[in-house]
Backbone and ligand atoms as CSV (ligand in chain L), in Angstrom:
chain,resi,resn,atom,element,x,y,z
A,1,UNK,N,N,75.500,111.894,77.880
A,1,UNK,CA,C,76.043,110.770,78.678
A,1,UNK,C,C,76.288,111.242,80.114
A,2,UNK,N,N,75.362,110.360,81.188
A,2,UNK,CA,C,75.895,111.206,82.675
A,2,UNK,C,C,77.579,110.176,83.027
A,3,UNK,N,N,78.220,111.118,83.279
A,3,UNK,CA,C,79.262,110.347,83.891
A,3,UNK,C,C,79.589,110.895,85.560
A,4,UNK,N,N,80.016,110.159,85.975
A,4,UNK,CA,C,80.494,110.351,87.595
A,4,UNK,C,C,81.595,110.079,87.751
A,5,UNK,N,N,82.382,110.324,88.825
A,5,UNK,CA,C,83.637,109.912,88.963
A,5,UNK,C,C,83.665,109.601,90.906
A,6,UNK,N,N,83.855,108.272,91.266
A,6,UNK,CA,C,83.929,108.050,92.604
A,6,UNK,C,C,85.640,108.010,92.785
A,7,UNK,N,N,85.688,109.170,93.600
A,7,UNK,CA,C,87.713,109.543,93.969
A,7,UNK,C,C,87.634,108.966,95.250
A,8,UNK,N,N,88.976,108.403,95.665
A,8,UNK,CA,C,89.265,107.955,96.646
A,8,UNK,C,C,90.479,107.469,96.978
A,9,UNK,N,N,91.254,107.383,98.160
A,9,UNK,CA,C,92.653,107.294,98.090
A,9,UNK,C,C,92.800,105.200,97.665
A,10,UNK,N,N,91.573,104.571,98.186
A,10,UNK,CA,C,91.388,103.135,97.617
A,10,UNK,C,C,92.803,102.311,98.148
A,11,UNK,N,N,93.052,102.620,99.401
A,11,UNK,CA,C,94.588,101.680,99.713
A,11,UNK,C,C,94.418,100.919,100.922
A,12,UNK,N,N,93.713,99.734,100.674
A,12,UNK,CA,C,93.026,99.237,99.384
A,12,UNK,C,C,91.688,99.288,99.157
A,13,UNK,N,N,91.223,99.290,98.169
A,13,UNK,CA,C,89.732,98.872,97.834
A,13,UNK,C,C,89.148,98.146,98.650
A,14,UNK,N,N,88.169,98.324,99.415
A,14,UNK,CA,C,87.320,97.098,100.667
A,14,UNK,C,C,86.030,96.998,99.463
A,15,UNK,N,N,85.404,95.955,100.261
A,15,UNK,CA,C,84.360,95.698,99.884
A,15,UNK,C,C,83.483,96.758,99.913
A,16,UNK,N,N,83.465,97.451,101.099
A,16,UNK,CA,C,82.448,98.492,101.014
A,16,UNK,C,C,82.828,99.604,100.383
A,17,UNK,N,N,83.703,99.882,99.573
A,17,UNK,CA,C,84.277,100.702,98.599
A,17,UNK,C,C,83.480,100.011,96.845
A,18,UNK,N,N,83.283,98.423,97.132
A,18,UNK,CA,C,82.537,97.606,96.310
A,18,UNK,C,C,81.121,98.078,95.730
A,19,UNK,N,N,80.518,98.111,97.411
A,19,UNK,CA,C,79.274,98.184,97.807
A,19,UNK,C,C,78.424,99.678,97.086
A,20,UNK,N,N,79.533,100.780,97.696
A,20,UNK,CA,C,79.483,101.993,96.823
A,20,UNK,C,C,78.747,101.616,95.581
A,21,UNK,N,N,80.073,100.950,95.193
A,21,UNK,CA,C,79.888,101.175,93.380
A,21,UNK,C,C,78.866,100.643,93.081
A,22,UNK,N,N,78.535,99.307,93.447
A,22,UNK,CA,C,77.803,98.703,93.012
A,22,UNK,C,C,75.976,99.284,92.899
A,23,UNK,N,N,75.943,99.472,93.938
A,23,UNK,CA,C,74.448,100.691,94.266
A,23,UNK,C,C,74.691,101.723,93.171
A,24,UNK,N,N,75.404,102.525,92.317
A,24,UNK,CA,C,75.838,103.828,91.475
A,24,UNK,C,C,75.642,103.443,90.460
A,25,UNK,N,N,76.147,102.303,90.040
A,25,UNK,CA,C,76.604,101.881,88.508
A,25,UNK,C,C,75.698,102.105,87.422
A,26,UNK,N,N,74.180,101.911,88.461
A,26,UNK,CA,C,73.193,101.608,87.403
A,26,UNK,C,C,72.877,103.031,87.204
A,27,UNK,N,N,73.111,104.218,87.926
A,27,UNK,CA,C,72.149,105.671,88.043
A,27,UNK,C,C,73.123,106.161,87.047
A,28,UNK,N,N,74.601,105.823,86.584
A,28,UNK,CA,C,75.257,106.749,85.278
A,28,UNK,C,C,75.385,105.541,84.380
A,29,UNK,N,N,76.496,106.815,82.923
A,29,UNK,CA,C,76.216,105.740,81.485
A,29,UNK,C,C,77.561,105.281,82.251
A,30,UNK,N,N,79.171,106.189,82.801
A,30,UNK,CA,C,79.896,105.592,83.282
A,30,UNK,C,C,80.335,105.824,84.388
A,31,UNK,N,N,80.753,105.120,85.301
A,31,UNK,CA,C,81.410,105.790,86.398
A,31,UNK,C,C,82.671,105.602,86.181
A,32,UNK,N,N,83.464,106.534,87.233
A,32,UNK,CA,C,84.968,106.589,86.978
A,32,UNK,C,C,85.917,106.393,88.144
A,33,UNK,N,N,86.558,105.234,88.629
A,33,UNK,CA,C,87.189,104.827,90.341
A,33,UNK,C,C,88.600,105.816,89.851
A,34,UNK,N,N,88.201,107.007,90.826
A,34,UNK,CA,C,89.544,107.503,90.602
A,34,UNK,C,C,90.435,107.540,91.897
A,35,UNK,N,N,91.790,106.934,91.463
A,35,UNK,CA,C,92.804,106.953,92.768
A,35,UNK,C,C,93.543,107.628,92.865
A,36,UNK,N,N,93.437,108.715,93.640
A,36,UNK,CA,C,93.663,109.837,93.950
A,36,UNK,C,C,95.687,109.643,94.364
A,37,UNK,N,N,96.620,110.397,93.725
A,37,UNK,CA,C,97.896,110.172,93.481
A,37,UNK,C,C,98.245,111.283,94.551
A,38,UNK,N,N,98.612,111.125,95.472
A,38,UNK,CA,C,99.175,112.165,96.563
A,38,UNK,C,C,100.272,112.097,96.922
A,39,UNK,N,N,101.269,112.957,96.136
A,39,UNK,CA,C,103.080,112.712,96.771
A,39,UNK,C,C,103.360,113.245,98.087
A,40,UNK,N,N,102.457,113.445,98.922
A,40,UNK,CA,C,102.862,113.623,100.312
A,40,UNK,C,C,102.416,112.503,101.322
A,41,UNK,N,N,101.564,111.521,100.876
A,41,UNK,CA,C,101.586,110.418,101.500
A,41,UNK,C,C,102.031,108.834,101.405
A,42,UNK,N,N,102.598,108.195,102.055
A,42,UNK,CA,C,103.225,107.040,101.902
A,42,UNK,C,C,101.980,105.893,102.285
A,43,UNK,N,N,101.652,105.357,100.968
A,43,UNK,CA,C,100.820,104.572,100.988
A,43,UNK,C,C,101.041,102.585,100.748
A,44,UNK,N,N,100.672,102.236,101.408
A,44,UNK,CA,C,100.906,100.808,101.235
A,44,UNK,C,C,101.086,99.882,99.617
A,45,UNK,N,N,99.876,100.512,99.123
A,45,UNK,CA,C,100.042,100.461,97.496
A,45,UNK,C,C,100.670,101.707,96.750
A,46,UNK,N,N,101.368,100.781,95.454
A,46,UNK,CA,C,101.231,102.178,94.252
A,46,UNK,C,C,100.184,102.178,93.967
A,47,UNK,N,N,99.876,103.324,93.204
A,47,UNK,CA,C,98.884,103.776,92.464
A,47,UNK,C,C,98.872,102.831,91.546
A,48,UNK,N,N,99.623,101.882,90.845
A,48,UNK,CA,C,99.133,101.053,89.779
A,48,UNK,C,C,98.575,99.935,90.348
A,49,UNK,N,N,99.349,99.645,91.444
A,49,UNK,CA,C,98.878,98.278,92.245
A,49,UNK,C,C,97.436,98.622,92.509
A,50,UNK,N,N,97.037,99.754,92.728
A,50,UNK,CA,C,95.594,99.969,93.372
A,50,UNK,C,C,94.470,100.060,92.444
A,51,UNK,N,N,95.224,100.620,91.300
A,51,UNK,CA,C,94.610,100.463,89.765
A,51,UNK,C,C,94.586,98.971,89.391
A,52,UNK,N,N,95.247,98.343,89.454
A,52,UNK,CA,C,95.096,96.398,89.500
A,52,UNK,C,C,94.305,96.317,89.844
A,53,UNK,N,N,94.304,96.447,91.420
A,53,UNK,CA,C,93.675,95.522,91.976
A,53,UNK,C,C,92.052,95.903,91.946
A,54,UNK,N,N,91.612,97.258,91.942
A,54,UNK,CA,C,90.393,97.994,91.419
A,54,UNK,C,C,89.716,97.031,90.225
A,55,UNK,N,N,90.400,96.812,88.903
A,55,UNK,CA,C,90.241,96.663,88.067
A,55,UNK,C,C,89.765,95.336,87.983
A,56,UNK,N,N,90.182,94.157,89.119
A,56,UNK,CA,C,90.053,92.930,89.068
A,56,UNK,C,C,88.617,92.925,89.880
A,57,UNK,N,N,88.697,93.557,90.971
A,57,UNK,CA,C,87.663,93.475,92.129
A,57,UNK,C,C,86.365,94.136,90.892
A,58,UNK,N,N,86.249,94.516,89.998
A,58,UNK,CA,C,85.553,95.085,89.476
A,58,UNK,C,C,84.533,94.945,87.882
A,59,UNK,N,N,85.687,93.836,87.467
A,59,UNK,CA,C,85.603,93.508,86.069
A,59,UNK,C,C,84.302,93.261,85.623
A,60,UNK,N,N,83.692,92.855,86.735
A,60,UNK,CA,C,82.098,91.932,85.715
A,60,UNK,C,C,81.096,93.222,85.794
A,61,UNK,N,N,81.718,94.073,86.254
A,61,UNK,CA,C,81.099,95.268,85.987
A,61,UNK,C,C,81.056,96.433,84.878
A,62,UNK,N,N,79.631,96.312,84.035
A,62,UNK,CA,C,79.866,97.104,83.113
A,62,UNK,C,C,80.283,99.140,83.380
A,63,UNK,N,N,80.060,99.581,82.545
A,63,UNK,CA,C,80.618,101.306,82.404
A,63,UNK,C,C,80.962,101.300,83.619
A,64,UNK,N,N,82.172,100.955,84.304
A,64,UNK,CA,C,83.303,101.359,85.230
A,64,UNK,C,C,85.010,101.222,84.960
A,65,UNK,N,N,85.073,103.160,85.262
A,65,UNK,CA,C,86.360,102.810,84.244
A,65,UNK,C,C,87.534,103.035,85.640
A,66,UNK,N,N,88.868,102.084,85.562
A,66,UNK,CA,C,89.434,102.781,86.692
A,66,UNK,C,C,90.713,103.706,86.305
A,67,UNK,N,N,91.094,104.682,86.713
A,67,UNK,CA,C,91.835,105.325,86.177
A,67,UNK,C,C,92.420,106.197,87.849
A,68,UNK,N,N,93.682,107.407,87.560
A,68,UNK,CA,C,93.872,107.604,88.686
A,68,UNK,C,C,94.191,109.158,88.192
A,69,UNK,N,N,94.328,110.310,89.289
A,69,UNK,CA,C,94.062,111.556,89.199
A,69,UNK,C,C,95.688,112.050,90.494
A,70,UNK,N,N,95.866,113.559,89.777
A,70,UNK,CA,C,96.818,114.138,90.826
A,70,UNK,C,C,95.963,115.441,91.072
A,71,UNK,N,N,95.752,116.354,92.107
A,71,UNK,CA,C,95.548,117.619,91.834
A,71,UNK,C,C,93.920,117.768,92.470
A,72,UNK,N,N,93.835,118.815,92.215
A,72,UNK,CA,C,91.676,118.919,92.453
A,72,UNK,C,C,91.144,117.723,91.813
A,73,UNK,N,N,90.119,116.967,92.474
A,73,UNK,CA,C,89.166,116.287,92.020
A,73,UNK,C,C,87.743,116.817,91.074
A,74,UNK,N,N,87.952,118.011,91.295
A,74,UNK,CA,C,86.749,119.057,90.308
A,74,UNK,C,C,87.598,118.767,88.977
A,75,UNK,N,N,88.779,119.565,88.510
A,75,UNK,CA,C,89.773,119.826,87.759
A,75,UNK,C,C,89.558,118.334,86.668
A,76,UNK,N,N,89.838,117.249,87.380
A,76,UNK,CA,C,89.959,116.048,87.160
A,76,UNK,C,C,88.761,115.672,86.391
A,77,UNK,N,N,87.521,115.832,87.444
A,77,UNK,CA,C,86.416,116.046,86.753
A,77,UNK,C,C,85.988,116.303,85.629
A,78,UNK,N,N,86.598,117.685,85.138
A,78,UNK,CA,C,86.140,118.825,84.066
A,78,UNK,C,C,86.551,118.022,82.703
A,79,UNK,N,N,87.851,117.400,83.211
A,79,UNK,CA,C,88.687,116.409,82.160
A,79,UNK,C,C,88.129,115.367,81.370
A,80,UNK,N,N,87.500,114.767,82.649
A,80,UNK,CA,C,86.141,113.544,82.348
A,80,UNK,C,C,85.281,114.033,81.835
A,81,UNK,N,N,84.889,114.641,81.951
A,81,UNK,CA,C,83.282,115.641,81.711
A,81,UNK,C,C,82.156,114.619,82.404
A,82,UNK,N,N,82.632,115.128,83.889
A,82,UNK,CA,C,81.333,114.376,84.731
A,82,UNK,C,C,80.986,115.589,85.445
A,83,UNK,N,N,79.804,115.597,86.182
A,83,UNK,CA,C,79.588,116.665,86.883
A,83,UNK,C,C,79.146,115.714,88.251
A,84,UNK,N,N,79.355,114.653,88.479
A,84,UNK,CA,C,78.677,114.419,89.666
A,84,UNK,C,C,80.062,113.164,90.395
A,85,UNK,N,N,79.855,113.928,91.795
A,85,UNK,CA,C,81.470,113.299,92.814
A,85,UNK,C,C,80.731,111.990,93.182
A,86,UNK,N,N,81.228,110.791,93.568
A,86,UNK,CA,C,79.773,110.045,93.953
A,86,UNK,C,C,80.831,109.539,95.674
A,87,UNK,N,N,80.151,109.510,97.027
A,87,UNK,CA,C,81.156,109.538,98.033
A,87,UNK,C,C,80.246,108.484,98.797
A,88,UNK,N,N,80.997,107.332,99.663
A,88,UNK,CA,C,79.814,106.621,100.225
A,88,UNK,C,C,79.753,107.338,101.963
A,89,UNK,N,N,78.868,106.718,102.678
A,89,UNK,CA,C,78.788,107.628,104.182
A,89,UNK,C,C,79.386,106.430,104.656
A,90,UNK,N,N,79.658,106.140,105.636
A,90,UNK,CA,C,79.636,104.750,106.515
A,90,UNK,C,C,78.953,105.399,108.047
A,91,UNK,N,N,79.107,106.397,108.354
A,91,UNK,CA,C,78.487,106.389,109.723
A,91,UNK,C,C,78.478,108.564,109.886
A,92,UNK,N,N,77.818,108.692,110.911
A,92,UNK,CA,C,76.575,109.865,110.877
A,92,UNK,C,C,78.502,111.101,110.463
A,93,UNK,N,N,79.080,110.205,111.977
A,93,UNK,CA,C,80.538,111.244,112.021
A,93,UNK,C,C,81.109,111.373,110.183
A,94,UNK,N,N,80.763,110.450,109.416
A,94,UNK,CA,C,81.819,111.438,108.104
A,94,UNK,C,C,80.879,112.412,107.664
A,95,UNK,N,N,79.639,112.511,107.583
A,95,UNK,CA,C,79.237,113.461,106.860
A,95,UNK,C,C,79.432,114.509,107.004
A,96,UNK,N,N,80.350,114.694,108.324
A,96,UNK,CA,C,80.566,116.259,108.615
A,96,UNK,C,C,82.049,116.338,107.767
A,97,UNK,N,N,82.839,115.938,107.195
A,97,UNK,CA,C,83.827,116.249,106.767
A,97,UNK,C,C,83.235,116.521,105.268
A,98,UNK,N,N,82.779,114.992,104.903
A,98,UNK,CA,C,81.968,114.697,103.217
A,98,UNK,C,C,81.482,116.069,103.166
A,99,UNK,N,N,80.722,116.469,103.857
A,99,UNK,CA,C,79.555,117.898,103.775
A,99,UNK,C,C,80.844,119.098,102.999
A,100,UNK,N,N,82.210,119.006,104.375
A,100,UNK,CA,C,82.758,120.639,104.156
A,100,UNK,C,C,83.130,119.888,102.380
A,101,UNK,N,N,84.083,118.645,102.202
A,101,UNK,CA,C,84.402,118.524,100.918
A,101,UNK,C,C,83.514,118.791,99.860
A,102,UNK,N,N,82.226,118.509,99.802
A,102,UNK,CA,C,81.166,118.980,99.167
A,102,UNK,C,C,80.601,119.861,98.673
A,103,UNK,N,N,80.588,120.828,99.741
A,103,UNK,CA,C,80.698,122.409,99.545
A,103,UNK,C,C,81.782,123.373,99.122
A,104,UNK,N,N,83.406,122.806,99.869
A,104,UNK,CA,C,84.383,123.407,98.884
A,104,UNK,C,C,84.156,123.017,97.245
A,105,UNK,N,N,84.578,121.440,96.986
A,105,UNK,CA,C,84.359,121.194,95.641
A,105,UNK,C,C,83.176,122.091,94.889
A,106,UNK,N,N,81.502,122.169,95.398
A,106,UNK,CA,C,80.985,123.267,94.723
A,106,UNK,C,C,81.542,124.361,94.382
A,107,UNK,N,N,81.995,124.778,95.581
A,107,UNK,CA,C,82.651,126.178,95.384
A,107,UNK,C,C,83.810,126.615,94.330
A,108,UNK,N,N,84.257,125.574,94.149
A,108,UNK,CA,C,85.566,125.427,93.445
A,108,UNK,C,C,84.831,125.238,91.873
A,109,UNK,N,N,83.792,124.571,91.780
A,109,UNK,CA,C,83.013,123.815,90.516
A,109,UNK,C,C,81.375,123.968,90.426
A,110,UNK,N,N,81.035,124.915,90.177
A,110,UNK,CA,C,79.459,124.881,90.306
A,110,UNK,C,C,79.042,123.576,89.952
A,111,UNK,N,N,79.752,123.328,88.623
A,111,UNK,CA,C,79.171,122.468,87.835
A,111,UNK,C,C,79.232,120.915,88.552
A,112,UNK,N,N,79.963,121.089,89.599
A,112,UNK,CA,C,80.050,119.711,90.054
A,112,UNK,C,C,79.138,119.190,91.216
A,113,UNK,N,N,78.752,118.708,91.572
A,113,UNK,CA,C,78.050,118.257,92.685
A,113,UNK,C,C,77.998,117.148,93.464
A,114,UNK,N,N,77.973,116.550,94.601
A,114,UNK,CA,C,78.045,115.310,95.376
A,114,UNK,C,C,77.041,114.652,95.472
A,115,UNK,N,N,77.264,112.968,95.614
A,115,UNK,CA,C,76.098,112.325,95.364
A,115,UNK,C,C,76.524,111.815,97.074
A,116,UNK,N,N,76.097,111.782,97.929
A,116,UNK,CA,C,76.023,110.937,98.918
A,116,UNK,C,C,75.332,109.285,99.228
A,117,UNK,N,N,76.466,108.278,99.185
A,117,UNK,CA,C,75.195,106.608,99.412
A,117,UNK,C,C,76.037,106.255,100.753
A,118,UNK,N,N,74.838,106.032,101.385
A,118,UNK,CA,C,75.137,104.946,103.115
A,118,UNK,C,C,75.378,103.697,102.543
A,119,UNK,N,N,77.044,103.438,103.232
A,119,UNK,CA,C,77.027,101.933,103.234
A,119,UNK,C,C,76.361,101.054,103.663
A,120,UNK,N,N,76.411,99.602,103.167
A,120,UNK,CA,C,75.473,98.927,104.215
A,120,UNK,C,C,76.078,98.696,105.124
A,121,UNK,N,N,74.871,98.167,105.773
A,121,UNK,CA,C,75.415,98.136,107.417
A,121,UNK,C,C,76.209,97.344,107.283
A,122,UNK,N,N,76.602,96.162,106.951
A,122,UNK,CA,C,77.471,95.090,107.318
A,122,UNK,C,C,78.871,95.724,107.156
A,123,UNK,N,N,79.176,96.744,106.026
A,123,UNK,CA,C,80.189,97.537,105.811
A,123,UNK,C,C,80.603,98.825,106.521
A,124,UNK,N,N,79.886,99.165,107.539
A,124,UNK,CA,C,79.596,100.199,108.138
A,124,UNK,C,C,80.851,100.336,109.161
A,125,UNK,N,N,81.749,99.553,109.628
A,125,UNK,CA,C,82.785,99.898,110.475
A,125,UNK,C,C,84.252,99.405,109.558
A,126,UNK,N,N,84.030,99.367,108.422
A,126,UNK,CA,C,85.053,98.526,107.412
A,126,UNK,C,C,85.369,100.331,106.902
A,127,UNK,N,N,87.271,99.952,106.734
A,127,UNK,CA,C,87.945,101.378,106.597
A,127,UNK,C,C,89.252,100.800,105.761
A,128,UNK,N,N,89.609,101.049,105.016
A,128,UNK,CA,C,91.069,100.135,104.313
A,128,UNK,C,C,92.341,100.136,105.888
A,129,UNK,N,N,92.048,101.587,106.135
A,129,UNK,CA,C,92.842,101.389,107.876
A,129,UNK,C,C,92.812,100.455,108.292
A,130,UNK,N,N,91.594,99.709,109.070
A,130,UNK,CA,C,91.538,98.845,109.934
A,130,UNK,C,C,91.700,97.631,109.083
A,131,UNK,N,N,91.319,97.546,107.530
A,131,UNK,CA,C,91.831,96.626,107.313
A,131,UNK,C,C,93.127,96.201,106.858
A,132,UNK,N,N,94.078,97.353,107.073
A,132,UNK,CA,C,95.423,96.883,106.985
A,132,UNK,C,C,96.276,96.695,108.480
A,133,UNK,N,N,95.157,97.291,109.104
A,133,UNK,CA,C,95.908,96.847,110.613
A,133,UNK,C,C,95.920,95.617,111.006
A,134,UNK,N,N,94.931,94.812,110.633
A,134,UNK,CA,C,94.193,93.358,110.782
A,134,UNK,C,C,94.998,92.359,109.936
A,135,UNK,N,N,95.190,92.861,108.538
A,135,UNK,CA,C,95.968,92.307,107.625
A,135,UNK,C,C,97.742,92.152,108.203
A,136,UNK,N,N,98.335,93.064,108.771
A,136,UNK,CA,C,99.850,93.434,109.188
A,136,UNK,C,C,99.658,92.718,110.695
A,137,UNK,N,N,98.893,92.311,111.217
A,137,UNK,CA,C,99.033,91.434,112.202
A,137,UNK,C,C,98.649,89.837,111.723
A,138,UNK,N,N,98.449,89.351,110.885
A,138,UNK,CA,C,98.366,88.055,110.195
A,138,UNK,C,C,96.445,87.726,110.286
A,139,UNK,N,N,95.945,88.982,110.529
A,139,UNK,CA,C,94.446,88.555,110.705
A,139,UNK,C,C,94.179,88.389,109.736
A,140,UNK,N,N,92.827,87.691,109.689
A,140,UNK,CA,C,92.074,87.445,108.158
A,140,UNK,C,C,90.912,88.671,107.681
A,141,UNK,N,N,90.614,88.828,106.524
A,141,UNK,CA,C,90.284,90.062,106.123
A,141,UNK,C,C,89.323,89.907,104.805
A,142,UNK,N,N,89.457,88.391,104.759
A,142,UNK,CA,C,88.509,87.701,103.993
A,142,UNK,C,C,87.031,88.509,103.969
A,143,UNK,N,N,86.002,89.016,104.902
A,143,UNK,CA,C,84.952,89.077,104.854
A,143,UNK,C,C,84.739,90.797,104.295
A,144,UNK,N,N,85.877,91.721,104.382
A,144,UNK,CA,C,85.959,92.439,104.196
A,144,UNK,C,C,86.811,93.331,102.750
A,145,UNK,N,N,87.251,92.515,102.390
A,145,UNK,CA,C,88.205,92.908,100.857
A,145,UNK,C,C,88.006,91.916,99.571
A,146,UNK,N,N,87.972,92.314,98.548
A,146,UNK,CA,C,87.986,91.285,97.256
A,146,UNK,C,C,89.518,90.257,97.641
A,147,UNK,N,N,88.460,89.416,96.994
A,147,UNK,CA,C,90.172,88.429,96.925
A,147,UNK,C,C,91.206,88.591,96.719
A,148,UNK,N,N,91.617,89.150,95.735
A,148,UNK,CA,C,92.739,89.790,95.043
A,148,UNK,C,C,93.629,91.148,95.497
A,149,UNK,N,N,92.705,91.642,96.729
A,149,UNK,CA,C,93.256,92.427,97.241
A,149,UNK,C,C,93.492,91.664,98.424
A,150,UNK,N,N,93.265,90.692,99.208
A,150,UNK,CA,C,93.264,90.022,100.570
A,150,UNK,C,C,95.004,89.407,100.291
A,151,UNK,N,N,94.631,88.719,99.007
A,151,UNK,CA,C,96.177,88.282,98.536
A,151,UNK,C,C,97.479,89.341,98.279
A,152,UNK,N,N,96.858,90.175,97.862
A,152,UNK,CA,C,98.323,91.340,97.974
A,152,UNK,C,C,98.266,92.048,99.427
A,153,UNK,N,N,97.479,92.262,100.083
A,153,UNK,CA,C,97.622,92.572,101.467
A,153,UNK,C,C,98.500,91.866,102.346
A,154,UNK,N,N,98.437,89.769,102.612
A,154,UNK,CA,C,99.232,88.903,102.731
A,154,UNK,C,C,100.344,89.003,102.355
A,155,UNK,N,N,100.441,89.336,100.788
A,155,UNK,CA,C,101.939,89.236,100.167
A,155,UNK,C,C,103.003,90.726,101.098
A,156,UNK,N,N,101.959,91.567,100.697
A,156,UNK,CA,C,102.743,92.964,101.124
A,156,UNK,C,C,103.015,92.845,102.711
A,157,UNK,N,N,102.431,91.886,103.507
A,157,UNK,CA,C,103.223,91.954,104.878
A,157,UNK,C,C,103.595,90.511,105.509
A,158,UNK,N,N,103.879,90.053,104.035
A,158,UNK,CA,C,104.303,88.412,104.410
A,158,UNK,C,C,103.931,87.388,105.042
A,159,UNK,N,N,102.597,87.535,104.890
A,159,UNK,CA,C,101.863,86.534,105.914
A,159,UNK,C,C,101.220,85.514,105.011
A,160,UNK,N,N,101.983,85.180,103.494
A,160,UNK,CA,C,101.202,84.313,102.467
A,160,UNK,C,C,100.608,83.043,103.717
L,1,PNS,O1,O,89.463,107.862,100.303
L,1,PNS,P1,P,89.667,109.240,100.835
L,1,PNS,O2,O,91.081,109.425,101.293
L,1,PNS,O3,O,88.655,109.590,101.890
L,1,PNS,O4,O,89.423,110.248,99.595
L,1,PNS,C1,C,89.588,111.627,99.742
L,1,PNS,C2,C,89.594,112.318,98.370
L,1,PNS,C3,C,90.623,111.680,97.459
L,1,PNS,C4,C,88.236,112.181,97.726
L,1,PNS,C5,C,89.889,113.816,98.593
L,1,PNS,O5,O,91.000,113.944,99.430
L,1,PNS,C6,C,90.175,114.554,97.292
L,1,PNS,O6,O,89.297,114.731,96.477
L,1,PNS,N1,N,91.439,114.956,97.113
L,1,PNS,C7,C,91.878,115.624,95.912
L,1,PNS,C8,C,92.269,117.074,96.212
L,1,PNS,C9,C,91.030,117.944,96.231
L,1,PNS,O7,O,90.315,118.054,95.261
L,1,PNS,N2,N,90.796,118.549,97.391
L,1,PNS,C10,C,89.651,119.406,97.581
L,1,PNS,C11,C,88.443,118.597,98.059
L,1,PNS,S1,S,87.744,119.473,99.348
């Protein structure tokens, strides 16, 4: 069974976090949205809220499981028994970070390896950042987030 696991801090899930998956789904038996649990950062969502809302934006999708991780993403991995990270690009500047993460995680995991997919273009300047900056000023965010996350974005800065 190939399994993968796409990690990501997901706060929140955009569409082009969608887009990812959606291009992957078909190349493993499962993939795995993991939301990465970091007690040194203060994030807009919990980790369950992000696990929700993952789960909804996602449903009609078969072998995708969402679940969430603390610690190395290799480690996490080994747990799953996937060997492959799956990371999307959006523009030329991440691959230089994606690359060093890529190569540590090898280093850390032979067994593991990175799958690199370019967003599409239409998703190509879409960042959960900018879309919570847009969202916390009463902008709309519609073209860029699942529904269900557009609505807890609203709720979480009161702009129902
Ligand atoms: O959505 P993000 O914030 O770009 O995702 C980054 C993430 C979660 C993939 C990365 O920070 C990660 O894997 N963190 C877990 C800790 C770890 O394994 N670090 C070593 C990777 S070089």
């Amino acid at each position: 069974m190939k399994r993968a696991i796409y990690p990501g801090s997901f706060d929140p899930f955009t569409l082009g976090h969608l887009d990812i998956l959606q291009r992957v789904v078909g190349i493993f038996d499962e993939i795995t949205v993991a939301v990465l649990h970091n007690p040194n950062k203060k994030p807009l969502f919990t980790v369950a809220e992000r696990i929700d809302l993952i789960k909804e934006a996602t449903e009609h999708m078969g072998h995708v499981v969402v679940d969430s991780f603390e610690g190395l993403v290799v480690d996490y991995a080994k747990i799953k028994g996937a060997t492959t990270l799956v990371r999307g690009l959006r523009e030329v500047s991440d691959f230089e970070n994606e690359l060093k993460m890529a190569h540590m995680n090898r280093h850390l995991d032979s067994d593991v390896g990175t799958v690199f997919i370019p967003t599409s273009p239409e998703y190509s300047f879409v960042s959960s950042s900018l879309v919570k900056e847009v969202a916390s000023h009463g902008g709309r965010v519609t073209a860029f987030v699942p529904s269900g996350v557009e609505q807890a974005l609203y709720q979480k800065y009161q702009k129902v």
